[in-house]
Structures are given as structure tokens and as C-alpha cells.
N, C-alpha and C positions, 0 to 999 in steps of 0.2 A: 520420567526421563525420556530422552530422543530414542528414536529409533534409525540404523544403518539397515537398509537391506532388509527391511524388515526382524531385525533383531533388536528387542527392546534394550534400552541404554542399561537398565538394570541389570540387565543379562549381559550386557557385553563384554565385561571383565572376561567373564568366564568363556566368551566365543572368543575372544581372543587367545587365552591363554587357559587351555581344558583343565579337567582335574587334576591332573598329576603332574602339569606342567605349573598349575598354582599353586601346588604343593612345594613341588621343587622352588618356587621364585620366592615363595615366604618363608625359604630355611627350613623345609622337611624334606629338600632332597635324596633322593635315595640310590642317583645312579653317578656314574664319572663326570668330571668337572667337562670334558668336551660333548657330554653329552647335555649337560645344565646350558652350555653356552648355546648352542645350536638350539631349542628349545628357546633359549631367550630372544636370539637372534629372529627366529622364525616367529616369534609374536611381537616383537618390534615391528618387523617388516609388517606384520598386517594393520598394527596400528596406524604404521604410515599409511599404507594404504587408503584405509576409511578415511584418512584425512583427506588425501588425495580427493575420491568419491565426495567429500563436502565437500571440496572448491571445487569440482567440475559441478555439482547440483547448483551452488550459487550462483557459478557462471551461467548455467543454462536456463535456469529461472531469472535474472537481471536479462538476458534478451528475452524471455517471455513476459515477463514485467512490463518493459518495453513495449513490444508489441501489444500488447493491450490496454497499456497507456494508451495507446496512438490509436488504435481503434475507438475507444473509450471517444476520443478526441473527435475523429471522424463522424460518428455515431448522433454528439451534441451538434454539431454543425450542421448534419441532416434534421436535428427536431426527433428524433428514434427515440421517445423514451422509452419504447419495450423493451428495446435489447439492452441497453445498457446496464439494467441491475445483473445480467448473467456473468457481462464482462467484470463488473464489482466482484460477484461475487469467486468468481474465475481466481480475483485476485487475492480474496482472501484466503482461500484453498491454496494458494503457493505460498501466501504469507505463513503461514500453517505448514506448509512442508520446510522452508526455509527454518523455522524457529524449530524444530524437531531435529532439525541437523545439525544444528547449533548447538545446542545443547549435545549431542554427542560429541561435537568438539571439544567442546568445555571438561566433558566426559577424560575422551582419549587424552588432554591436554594434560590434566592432572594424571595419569596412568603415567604417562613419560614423565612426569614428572619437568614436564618444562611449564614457563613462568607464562601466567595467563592473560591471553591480548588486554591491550589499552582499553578501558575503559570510550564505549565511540561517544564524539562529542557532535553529534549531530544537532544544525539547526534546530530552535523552535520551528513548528509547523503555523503558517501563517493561518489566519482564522479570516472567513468571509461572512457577512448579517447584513442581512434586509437591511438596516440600519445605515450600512456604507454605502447604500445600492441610490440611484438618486428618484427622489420619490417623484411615482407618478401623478403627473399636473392636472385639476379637476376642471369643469370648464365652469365651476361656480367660483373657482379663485379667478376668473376673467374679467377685466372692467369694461364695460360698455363702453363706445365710441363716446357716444351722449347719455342722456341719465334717460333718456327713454327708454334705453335702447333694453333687450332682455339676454339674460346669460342665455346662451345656446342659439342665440340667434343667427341667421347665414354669413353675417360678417366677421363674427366669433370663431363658429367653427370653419370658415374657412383657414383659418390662421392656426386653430388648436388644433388641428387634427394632426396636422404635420409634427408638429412635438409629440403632441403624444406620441406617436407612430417610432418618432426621433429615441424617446427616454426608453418605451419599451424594450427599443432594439438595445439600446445600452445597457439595461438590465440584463437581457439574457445574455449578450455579449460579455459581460463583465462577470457572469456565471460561469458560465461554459468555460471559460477562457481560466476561472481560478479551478474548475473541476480538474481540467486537463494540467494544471501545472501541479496539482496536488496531488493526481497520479504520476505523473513523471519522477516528481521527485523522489518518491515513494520507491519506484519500480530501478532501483540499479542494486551498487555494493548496502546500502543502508536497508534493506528487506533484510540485514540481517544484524537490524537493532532490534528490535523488540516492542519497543517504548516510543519511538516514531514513528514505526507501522503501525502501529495500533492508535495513535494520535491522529496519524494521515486518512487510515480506511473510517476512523469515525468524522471525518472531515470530508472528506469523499461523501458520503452515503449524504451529512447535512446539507451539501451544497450541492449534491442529486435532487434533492427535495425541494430545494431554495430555486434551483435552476425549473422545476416545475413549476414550480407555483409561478414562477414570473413567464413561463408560456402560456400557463390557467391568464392569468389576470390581461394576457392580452388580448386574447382569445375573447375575453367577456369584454374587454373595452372597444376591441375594433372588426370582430367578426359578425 
């Protein structure tokens, strides 16, 4: 179970409402009726409470989300692939706080006995492959001017270098470009699905990878 405040959700019952105050709430009361009420009253109110403390946690993690979406973002635009697995990982350590507080909600939701949020119907998360990315052009698929003429020859590459150079940058662009939207979308109110954050950060980390390999393979075509 979640944890509030550092109180395990299994425990929580009981931080909310102590021994003798759960005594009393399950029909083993043993003192006056305005004493049972005040007792209940006072572990309601902390209930609300904690609820309270999980919508300000969410709130403050969707602008940290945020924020290191956007750094995330920055980061590919410079070509930084060292820092960026810290910021990933930054983000699944809140993904990870987020779903632990959740689950106390879920928790304190049923304790009140009120009716359990909507099911969220969150987007699919879109998927990016090598595959979609436009493949880079060899200079043996080149047709000579003449039939003398030789693949890679100065008239050739003067013409193919430019494309290459052109698809490359499309690759990486077309990388970068779905990394950053896949933290975005990731990083607001939906860090507190479950089943989308966990679909996005393994989407994330693939098209970390994808977005290397398409700097690798420039790097070996035009440096």
C-alpha cells in the first residue's frame, strides 16, 4: 500500500483513527455518544486532510513533471546525451512518488466511504521505430551521370552528401521531437494513471535509445 507522510497505507487506518478510537467506530464503544462523535469528527477531518496533502503532492509533481520535460527537451536540442538518462530517471522517482499516493487515496476513499474516482481514460501513448524514421540514402543506390561513370565519384558526391546530411538531421529531429512530446504528455494530471506512465517512461527510455543511435550513425556517415 501507499505511503502519507511516511506512514505505510496499511498502517493508515490505524494513524487515522488509534486503538480506542477504532474500537469505538466498530461498535465497541465504551464512552458518551458526544464523545464517540468528536473522535469521529477528529479522524474524518485528518482523513480529509491526507487527501488534501495528495492533491497538493500531484500538483507540485505535474510542475516538476513539467519542468523536466522541458529540460529533457532542451538537453536533445543540445546533442547532451549524458545528462539526459538522470532527467528520465528523475522522472520515474516522481512517477513512483505519485502512484504511492494514489493508492492512499484509493485507501482513505474507501475509509469514507465515498464512491471511487472514474476510471481515467487516457490516450493511447503513440509509439516511434526506426521503421517510421526515413531511411538513410547510400551512395551505391546513386546512378551515374554515364555508365562510366563510378558510384562515389565527385559528381555523385557532390549531390549526395547534402541529403544525407538533409535525412540525418530529419532523423534526429523527428527523434527528439517524439522524445519531448512523450514526456510532456506524461509529466501533468495523468502521472497519476498508472498504466500510461508506465507505457510513456518505457517509450521514453526506447526513443532515448533510437534518438542515439541516429546521432551514432551520423557521426559514422559524415564525421
Amino acid at each position: 500500500m501507499g505511503t502519507v507522510v511516511g506512514v505505510p497505507g496499511a498502517d493508515l487506518f490505524e494513524a487515522l483513527l488509534p486503538q480506542s478510537e477504532l474500537a469505538r467506530t466498530v461498535g465497541r464503544f465504551d464512552g458518551d455518544v458526544g464523545d464517540m462523535v468528536q473522535q469521529s469528527v477528529r479522524a474524518t477531518e485528518r482523513a480529509f486532510g491526507e487527501l488534501d496533502a495528495c492533491d497538493a503532492l500531484l500538483a507540485r509533481a505535474t510542475a516538476r513533471g513539467r519542468t523536466l520535460a522541458e529540460d529533457i527537451g532542451r538537453l536533445a536540442s543540445e546533442e547532451n546525451e549524458q545528462d539526459i538518462p538522470c532527467l528520465l530517471d528523475a522522472l520515474k522517482k516522481l512517477a513512483d512518488e505519485i502512484q504511492r499516493s494514489e493508492e492512499t487515496r484509493r485507501l482513505l476513499t474507501r475509509i469514507l466511504g465515498r464512491d471511487e474516482p472514474a476510471a481515467r481514460r487516457t490516450a493511447p501513448v503513440p509509439h516511434l521505430s526506426e521503421e517510421q524514421l526515413p531511411p538513410v540514402p547510400s551512395v551505391y543506390d546513386e546512378k551515374p551521370a554515364d555508365a562510366g561513370g563510378q558510384p562515389g565519384g565527385p559528381e555523385l558526391m557532390a549531390g549526395f552528401v547534402p541529403r544525407l546530411k538533409a535525412v540525418h538531421a530529419e532523423r534526429i529531429r523527428r527523434t527528439s521531437s517524439h522524445l519531448l512530446a512523450t514526456v510532456r504528455r506524461m509529466a501533468g494530471p495523468q502521472l497519476a494513471d498508472p498504466a500510461f506512465v508506465h507505457e510513456s517512461l518505457v517509450e521514453a527510455d526506447l526513443t532515448f535509445e533510437l534518438w542515439r543511435r541516429c546521432l551514432a550513425d551520423r557521426r559514422l556517415d559524415l564525421d
